[in-house]
C-alpha positions as CSV (number, residue, x, y, z in Angstrom):
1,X,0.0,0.0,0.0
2,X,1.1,3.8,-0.6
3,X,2.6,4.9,2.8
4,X,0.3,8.3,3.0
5,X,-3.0,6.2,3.4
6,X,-4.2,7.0,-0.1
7,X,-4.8,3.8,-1.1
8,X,-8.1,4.6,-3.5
9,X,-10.4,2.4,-1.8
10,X,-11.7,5.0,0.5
11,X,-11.6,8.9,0.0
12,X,-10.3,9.7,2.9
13,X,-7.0,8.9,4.7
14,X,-6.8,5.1,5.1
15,X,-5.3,5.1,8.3
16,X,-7.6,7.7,10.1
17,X,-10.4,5.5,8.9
18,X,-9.5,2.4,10.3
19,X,-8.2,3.8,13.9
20,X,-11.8,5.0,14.0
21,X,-13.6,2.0,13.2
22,X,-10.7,-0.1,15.3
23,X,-11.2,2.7,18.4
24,X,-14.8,2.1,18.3
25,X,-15.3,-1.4,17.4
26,X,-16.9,-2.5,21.4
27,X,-20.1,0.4,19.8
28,X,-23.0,-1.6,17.6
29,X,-22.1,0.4,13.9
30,X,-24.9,2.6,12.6
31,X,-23.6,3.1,9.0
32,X,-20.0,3.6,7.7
33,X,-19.6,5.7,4.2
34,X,-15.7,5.7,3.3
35,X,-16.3,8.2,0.2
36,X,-17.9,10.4,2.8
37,X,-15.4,9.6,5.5
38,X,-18.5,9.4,8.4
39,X,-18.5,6.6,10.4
40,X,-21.9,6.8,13.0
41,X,-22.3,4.6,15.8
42,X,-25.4,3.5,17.3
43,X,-26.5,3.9,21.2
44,X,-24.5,1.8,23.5
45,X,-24.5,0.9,27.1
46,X,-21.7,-0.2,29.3
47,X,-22.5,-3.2,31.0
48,X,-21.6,-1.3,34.1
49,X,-23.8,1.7,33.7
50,X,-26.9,0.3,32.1
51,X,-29.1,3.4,32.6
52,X,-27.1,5.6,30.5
53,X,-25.9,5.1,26.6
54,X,-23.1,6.8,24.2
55,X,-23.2,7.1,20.3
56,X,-20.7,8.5,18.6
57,X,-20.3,10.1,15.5
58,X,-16.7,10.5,13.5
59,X,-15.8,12.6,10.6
60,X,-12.7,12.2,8.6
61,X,-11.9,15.6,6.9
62,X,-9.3,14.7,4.3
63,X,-6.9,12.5,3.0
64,X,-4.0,13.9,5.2
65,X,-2.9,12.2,8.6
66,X,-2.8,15.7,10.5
67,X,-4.6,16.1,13.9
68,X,-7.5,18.5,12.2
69,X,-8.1,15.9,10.0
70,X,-10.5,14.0,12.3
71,X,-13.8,15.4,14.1
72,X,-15.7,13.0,17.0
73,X,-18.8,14.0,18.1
74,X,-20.1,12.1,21.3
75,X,-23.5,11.8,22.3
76,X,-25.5,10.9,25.9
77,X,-28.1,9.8,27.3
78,X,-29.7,8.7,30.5
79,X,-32.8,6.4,31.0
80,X,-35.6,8.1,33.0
81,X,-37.9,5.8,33.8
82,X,-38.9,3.8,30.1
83,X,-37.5,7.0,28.0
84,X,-34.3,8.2,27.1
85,X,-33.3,11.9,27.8
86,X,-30.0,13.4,25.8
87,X,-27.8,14.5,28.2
88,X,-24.4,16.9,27.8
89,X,-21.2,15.2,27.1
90,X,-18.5,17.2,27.9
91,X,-15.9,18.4,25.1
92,X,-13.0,16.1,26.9
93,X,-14.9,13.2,25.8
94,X,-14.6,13.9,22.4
95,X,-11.0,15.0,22.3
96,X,-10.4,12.1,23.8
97,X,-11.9,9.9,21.1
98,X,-9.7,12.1,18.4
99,X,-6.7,11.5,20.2
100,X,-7.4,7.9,20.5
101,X,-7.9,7.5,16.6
102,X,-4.8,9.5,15.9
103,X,-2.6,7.5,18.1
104,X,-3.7,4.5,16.6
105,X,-3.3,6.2,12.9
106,X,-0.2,7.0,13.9
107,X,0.7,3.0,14.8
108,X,-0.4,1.7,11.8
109,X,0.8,4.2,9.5
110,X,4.6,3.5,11.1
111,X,3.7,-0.5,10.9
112,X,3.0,0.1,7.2
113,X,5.9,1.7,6.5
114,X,7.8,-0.8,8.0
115,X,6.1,-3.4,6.5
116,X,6.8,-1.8,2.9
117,X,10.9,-1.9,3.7
């Protein structure tokens, strides 16, 4: 494969894409467009906090591994009584999700490289 994470397949940089689906592979996917570079989650509960539920949504912005080059939104909510009310998430949360899928970009773009010596 090209060393940038160009490889054609997707429109968007081929290493940000799969650090986000790899970072958020324990969430139930929603839909996945790689020409659009938006990966959607659907609601999901940890086992250990049953009454309230994440989804998160992830946009890759270009083909470029660079830090602005990926945008996570994070969603929640908290069971009241038989509904669901949205609740705030605070920005942390999502930064934390971007800097998760850029380390791991970061990992498989150097094991790539390697792997093309």
């Amino acid at each position: 494969g090209d060393s940038d994470g160009t490889d054609g397949a997707v429109a968007v940089n081929a290493f940000l894409w799969r650090a986000a689906l790899d970072t958020i592979s324990f969430m139930p996917l929603a839909s996945a467009d790689p020409y659009g570079g938006i990966i959607i989650s659907d609601w999901h509960a940890l086992p250990e906090s049953p009454d309230e539920r994440f989804k998160v949504n992830i946009y890759i912005l270009g083909r470029l591994l660079r830090a602005d080059g990926i945008k996570a939104s994070v969603f929640r909510q908290v069971r009241e009584g038989e509904s669901w009310k949205d609740s705030g998430v605070g920005d942390e949360v999502s930064t934390e999700f971007e800097d998760a899928i850029l380390t791991r970009a970061r990992k498989l773009r150097m094991q790539a490289v390697i792997e093309d010596k």
